[in-house]
Backbone as ProteinMPNN parsed JSONL, in Angstrom:
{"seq_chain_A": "XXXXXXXXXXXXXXXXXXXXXXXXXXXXXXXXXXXXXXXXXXXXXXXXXXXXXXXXXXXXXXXXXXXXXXXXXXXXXXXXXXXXXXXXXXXXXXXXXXXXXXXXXXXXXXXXXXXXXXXXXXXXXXXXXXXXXXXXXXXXXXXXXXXXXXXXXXXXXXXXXX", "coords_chain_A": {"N_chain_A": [[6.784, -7.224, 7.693], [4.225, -6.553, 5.291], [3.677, -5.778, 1.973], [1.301, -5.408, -0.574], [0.38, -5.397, -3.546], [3.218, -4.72, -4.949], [3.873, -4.704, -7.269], [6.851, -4.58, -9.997], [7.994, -4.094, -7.83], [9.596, -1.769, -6.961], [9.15, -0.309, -4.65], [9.475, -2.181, -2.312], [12.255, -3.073, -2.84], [13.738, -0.586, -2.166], [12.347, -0.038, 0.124], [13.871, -2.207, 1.446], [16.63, -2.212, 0.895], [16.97, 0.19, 2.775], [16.238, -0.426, 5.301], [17.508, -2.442, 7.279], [16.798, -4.378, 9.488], [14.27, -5.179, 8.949], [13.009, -7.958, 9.623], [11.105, -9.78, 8.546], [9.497, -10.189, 5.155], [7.313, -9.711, 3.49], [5.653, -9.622, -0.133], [3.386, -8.771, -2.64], [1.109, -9.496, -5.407], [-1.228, -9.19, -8.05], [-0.258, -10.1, -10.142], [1.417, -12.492, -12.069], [3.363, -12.382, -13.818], [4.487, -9.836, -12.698], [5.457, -10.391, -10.565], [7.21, -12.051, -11.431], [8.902, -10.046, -12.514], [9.813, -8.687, -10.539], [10.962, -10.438, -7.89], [13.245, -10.798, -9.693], [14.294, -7.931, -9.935], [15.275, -7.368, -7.382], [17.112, -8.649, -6.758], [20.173, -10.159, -5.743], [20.425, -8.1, -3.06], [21.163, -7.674, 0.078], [20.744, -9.211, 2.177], [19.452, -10.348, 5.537], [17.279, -11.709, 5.635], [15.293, -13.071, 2.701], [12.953, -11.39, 0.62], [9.84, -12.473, 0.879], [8.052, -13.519, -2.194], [4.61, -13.72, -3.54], [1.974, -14.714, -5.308], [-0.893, -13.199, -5.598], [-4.136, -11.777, -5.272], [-5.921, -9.189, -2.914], [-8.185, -9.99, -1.777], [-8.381, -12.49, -2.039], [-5.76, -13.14, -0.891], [-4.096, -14.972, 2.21], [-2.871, -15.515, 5.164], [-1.607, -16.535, 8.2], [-0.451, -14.947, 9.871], [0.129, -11.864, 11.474], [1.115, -8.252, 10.511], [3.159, -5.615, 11.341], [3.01, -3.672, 9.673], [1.492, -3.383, 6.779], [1.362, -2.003, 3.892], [0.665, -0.244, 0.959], [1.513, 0.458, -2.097], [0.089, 3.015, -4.033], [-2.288, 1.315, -4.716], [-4.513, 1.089, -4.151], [-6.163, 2.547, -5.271], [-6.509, 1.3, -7.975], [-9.393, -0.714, -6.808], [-12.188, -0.762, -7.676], [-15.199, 0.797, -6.357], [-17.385, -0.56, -5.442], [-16.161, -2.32, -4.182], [-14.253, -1.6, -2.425], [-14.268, -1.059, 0.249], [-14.078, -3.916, 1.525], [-11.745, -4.687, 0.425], [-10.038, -2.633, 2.124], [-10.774, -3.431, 4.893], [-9.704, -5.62, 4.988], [-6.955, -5.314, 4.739], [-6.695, -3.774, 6.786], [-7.095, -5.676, 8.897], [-4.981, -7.207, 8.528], [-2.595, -6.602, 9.68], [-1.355, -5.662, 12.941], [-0.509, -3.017, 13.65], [0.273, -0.826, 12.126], [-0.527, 0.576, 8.474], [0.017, 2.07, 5.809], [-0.965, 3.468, 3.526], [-0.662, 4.678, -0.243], [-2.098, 6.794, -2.113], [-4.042, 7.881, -4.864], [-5.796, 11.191, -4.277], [-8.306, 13.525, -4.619], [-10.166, 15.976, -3.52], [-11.925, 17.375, -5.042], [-13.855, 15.38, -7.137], [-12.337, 14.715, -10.296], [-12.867, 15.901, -13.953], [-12.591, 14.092, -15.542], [-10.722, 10.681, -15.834], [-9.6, 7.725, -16.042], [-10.934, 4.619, -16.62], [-9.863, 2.536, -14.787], [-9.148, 3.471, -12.551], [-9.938, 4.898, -9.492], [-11.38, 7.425, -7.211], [-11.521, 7.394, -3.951], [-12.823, 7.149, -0.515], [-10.439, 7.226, 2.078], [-10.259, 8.185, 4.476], [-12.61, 8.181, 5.417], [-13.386, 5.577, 4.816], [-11.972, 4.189, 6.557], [-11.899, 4.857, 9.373], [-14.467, 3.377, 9.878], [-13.807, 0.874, 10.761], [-13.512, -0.643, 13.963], [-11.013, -1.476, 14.901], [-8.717, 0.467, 13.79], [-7.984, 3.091, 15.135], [-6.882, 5.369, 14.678], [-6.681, 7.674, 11.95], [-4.459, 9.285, 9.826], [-3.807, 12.004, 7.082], [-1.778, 12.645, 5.032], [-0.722, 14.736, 2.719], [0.865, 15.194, -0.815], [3.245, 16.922, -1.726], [5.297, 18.529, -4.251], [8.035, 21.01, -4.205], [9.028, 23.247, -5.951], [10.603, 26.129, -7.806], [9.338, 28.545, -7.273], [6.943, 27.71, -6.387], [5.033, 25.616, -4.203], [3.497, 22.277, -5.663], [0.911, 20.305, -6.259], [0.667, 16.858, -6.338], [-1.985, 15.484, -6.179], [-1.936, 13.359, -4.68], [-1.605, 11.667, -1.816], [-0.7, 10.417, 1.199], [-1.81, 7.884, 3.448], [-2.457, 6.809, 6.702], [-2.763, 4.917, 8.723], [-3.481, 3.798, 11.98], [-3.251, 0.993, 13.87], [-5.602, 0.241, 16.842], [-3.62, -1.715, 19.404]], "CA_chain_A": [[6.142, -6.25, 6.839], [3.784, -7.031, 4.253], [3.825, -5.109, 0.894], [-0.107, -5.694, -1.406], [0.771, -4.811, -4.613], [4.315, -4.842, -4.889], [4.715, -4.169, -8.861], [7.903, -4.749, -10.168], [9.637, -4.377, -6.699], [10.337, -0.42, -6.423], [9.062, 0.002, -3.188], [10.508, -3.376, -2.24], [13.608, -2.84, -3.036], [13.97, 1.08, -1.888], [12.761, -0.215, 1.879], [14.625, -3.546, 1.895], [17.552, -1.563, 0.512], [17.29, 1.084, 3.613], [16.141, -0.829, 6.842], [18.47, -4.154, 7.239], [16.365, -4.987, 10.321], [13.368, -6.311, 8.843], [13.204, -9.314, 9.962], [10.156, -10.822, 7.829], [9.186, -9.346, 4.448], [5.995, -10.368, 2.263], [5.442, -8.451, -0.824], [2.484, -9.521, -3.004], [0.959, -9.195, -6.564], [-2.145, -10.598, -8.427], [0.137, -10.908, -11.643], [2.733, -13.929, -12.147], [4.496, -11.604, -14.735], [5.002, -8.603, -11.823], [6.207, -11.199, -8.997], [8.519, -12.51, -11.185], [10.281, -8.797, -12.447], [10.224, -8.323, -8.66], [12.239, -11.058, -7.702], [14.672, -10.392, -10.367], [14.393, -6.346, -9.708], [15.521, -6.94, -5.913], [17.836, -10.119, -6.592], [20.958, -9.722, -4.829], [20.292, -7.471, -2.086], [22.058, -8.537, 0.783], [19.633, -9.147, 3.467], [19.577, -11.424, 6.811], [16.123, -12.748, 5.092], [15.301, -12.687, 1.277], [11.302, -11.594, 0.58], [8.787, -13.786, 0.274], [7.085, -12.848, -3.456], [3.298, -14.237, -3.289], [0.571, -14.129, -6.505], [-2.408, -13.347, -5.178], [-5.135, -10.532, -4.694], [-5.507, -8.893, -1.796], [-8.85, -10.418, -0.77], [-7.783, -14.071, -1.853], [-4.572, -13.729, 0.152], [-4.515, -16.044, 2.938], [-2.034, -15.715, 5.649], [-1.65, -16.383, 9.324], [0.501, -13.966, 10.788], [-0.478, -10.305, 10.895], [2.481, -7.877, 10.33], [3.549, -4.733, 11.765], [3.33, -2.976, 8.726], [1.41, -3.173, 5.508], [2.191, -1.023, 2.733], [-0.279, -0.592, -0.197], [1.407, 2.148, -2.955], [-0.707, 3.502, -5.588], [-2.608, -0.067, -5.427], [-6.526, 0.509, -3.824], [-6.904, 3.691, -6.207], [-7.546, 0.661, -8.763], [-9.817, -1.515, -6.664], [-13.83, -0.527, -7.767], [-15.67, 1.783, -5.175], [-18.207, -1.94, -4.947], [-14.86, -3.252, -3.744], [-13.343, -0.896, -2.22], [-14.609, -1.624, 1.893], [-13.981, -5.401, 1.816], [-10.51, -4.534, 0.571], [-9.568, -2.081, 3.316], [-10.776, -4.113, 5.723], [-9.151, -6.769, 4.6], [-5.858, -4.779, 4.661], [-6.786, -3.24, 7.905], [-7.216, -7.15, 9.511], [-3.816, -8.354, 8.206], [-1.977, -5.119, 10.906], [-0.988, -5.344, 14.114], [-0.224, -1.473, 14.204], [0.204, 0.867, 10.934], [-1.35, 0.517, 7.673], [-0.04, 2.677, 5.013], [-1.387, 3.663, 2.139], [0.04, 5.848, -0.571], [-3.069, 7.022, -3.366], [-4.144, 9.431, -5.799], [-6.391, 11.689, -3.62], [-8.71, 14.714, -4.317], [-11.451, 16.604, -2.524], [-13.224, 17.391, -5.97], [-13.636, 14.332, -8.559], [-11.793, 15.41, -11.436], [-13.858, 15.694, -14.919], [-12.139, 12.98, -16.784], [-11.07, 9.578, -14.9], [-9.275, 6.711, -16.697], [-12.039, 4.038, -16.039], [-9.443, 1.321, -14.182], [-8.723, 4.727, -11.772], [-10.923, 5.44, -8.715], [-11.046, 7.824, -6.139], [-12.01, 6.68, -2.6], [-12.641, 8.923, 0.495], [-10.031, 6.137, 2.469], [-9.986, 8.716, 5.744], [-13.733, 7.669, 6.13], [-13.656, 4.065, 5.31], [-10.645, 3.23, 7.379], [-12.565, 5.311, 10.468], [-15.257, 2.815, 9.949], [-13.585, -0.19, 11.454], [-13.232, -0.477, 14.864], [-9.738, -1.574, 15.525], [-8.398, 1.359, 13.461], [-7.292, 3.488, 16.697], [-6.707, 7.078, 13.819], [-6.12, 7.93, 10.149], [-3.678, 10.533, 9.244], [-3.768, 12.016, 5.964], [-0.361, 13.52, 4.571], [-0.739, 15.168, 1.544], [2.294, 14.982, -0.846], [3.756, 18.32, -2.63], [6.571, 18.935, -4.409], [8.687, 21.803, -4.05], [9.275, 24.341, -6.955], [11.272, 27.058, -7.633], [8.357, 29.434, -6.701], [5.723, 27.48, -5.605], [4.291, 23.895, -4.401], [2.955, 21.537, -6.58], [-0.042, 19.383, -5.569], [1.0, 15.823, -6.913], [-2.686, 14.443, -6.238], [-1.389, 12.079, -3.794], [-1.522, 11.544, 0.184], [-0.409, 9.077, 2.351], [-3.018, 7.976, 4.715], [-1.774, 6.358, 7.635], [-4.168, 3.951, 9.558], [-2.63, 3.031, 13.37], [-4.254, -0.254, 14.475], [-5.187, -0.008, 18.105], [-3.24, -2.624, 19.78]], "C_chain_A": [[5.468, -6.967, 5.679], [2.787, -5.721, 3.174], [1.908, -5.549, -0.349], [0.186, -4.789, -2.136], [1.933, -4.311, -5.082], [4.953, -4.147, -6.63], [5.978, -5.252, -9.642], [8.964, -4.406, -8.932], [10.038, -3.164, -6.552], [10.453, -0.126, -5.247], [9.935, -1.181, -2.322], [11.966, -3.497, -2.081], [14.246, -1.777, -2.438], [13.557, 0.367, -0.185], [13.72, -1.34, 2.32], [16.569, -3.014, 1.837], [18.025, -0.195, 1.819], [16.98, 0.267, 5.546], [16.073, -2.535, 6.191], [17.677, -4.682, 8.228], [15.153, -5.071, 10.281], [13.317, -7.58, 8.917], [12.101, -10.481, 8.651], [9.385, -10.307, 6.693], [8.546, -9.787, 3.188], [5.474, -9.39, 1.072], [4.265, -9.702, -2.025], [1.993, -9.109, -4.647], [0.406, -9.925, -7.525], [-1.381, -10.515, -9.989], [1.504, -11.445, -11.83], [3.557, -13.008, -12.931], [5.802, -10.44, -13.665], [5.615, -8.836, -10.699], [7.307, -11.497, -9.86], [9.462, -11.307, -11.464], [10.825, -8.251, -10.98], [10.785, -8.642, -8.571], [13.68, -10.702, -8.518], [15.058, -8.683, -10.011], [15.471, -6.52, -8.403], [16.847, -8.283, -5.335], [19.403, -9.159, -6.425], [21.33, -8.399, -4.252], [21.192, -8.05, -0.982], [21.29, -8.051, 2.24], [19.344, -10.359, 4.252], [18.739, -12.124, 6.333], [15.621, -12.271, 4.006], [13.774, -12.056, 1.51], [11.228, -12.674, 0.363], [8.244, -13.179, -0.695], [5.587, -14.023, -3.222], [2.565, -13.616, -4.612], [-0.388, -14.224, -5.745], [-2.915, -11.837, -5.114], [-5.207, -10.345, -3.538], [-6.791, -9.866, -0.883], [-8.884, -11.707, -0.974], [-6.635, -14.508, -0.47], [-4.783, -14.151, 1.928], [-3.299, -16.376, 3.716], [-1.761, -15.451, 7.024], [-0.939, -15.851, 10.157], [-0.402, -12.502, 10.546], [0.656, -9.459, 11.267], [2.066, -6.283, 11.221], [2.973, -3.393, 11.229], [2.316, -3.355, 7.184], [1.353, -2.039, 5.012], [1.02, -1.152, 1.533], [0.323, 0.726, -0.873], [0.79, 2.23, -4.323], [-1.442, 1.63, -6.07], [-4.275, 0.004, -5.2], [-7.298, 1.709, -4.463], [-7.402, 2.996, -8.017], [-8.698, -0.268, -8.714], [-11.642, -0.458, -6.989], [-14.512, 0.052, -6.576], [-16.633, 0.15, -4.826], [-17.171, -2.885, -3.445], [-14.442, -2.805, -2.186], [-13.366, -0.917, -0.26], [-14.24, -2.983, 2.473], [-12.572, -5.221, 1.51], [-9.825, -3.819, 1.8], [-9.667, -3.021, 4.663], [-9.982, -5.426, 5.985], [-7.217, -6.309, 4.71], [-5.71, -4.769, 6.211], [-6.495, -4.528, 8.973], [-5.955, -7.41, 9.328], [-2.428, -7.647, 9.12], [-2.095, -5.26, 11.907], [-0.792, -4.32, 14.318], [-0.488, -0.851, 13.306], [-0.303, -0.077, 9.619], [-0.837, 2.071, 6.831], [-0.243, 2.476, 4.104], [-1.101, 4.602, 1.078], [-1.153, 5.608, -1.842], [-2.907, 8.308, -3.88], [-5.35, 9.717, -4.7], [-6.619, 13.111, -3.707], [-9.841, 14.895, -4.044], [-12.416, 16.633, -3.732], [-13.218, 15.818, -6.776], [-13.567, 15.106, -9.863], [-13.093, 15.193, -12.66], [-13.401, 14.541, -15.621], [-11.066, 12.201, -15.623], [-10.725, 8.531, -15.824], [-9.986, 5.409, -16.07], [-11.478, 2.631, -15.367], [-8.828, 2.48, -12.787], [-9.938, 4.835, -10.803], [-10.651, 6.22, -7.692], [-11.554, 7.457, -4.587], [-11.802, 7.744, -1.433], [-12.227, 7.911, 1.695], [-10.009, 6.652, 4.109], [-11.286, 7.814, 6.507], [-13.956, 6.644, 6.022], [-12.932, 3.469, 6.171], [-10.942, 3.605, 8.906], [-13.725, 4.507, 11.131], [-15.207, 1.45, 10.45], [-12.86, 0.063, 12.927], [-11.697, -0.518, 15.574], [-8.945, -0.304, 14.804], [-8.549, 2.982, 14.813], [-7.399, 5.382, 15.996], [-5.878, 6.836, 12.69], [-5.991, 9.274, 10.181], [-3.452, 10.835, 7.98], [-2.66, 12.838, 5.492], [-0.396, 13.768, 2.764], [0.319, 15.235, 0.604], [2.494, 16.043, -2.119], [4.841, 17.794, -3.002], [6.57, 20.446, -4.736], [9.45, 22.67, -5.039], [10.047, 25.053, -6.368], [10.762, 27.915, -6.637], [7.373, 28.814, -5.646], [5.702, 26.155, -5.546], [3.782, 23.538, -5.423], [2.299, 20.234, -6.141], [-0.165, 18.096, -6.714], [-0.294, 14.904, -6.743], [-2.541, 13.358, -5.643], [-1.577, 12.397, -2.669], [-0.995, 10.138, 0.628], [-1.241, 9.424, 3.505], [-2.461, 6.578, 5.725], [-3.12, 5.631, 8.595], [-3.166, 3.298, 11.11], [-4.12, 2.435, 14.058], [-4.253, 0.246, 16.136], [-4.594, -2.172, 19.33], [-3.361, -3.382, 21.432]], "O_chain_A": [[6.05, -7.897, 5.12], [1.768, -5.078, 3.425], [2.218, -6.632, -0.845], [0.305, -3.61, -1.804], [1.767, -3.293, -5.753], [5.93, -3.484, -6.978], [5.89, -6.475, -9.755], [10.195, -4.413, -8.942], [11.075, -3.161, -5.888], [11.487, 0.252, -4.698], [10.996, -0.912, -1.759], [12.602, -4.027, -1.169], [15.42, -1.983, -2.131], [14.467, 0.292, 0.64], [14.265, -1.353, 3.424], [17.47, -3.41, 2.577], [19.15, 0.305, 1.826], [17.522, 0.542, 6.617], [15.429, -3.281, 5.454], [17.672, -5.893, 8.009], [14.579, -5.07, 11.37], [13.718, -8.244, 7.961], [12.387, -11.564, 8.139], [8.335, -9.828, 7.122], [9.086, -10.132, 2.136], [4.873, -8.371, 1.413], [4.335, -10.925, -2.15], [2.717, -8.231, -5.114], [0.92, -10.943, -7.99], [-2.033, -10.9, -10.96], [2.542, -10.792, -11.727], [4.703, -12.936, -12.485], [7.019, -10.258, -13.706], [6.168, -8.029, -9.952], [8.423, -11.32, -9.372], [10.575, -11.274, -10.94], [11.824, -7.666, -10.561], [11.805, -8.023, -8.872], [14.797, -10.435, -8.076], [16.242, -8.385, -9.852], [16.481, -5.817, -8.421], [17.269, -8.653, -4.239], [19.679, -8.017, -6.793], [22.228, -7.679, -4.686], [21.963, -8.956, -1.296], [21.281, -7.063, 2.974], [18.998, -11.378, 3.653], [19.014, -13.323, 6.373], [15.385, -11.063, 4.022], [13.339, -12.221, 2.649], [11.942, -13.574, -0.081], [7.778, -12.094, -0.345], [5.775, -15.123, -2.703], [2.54, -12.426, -4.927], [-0.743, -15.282, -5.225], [-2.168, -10.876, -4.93], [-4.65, -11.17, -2.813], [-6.612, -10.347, 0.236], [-9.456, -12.321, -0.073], [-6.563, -15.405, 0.371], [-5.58, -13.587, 2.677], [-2.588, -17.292, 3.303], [-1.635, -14.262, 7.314], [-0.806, -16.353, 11.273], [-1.273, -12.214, 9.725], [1.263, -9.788, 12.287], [0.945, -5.956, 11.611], [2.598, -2.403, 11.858], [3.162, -3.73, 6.373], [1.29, -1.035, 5.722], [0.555, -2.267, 1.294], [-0.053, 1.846, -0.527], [1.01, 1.623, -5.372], [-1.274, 0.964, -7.092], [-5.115, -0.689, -5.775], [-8.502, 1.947, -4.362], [-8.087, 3.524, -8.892], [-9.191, -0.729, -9.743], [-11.935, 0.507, -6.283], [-14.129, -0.548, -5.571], [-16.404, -0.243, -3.682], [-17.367, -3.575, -2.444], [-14.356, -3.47, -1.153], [-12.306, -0.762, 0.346], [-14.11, -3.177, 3.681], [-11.902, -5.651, 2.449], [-9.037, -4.494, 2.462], [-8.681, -3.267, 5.358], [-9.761, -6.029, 7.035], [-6.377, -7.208, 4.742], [-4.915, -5.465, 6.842], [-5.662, -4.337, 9.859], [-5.599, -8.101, 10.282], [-1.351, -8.242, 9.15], [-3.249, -4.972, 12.224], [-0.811, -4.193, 15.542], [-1.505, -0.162, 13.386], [-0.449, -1.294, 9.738], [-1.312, 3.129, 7.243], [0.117, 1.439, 3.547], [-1.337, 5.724, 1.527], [-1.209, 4.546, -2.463], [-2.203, 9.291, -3.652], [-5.909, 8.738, -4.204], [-5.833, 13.945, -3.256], [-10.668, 14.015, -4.283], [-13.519, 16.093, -3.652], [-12.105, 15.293, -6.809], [-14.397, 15.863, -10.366], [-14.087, 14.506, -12.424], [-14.209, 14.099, -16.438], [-10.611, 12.851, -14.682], [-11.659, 8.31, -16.595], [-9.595, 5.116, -14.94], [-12.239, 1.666, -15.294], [-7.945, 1.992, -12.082], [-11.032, 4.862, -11.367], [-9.648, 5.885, -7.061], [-12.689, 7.082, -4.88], [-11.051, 8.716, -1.339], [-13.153, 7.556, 2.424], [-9.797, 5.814, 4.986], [-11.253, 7.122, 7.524], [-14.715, 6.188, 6.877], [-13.162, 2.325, 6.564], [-10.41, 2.898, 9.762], [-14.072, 4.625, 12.307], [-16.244, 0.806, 10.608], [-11.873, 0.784, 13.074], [-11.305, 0.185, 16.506], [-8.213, 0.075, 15.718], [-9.583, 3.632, 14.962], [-7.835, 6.351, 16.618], [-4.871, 6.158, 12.484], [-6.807, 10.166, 10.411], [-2.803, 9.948, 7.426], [-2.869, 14.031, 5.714], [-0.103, 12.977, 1.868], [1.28, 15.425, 1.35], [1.975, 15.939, -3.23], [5.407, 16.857, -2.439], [5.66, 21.075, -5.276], [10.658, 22.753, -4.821], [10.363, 25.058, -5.178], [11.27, 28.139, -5.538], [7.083, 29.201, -4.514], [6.154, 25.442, -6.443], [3.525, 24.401, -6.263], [2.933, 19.259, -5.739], [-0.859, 18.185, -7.727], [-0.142, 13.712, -7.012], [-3.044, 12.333, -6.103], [-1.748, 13.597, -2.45], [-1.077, 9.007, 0.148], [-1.42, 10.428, 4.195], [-2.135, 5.49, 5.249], [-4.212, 6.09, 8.931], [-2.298, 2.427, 11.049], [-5.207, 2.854, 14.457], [-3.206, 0.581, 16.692], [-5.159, -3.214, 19.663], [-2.83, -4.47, 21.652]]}, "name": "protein", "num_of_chains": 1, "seq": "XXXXXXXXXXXXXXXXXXXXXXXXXXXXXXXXXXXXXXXXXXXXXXXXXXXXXXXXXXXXXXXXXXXXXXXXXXXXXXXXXXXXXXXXXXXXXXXXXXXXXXXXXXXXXXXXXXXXXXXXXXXXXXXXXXXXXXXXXXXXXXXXXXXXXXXXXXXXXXXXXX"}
């Protein structure tokens, strides 16, 4: 599995912490500060194989295996719409099968937009490379007393054809 944009290790920690039978587990992060609270975030776990932590960007990173699994949460809703195709693809390439992605995601563009924030329409760029097989978009509510609550989020699911 390999993790692009890792943070401080939540996600990291929360799957490494629930499935013992990862065998090989790359988590990544273009800032030296956020690899190292990782490591310490996820330090003694008790796992057949530790992560690997990696500094790098996503379209620097540079690695000859291609995983099962990448994982990108809340990380390509800051890459620049200029950007934003050479990254996917670049995600999409590093997958042998699935490709999740967890973003902020809405149909309108809001009026106001914190200017390191972008929205991306990831159903139709991730449709646009051929080995991409289907993108599923899962929208993500929470559950009120009364009513849903639209958290601005989806998980979009990319299955490589293999």
């Amino acid at each position: 599995m390999l993790e692009v944009g890792c943070g401080f290790g939540r996600i990291t920690k929360l799957i490494l912490s629930n499935f013992s039978e990862i065998c090989e587990y790359i988590a990544t992060n273009l800032s030296p500060h956020q690899i190292n609270e990782a490591e310490k975030y996820v330090n003694g776990l008790r796992s057949s194989r530790p992560p690997q932590f990696i500094v790098s960007d996503i379209q620097s990173l540079d690695l000859k295996n291609k995983y099962d699994l990448v994982l990108a949460s809340e990380v390509l809703m800051h890459v620049p719409p200029s950007d934003i195709e050479s990254v996917i693809r670049k995600v999409v390439d590093m997958s042998s099968r699935h490709v999740v992605d967890i973003d902020w995601y809405e149909e309108k563009l809001p009026r106001k937009v914190a200017p390191y924030n972008f929205i991306h329409q990831y159903e139709k760029i991730y449709k646009q490379f051929r080995q991409v097989k289907e993108v599923i978009r899962i929208p993500i509510t929470k559950k009120g007393l009364v009513f849903k609550h639209d958290t601005k989020q989806s998980i979009f699911h990319a299955i490589i054809k293999f």
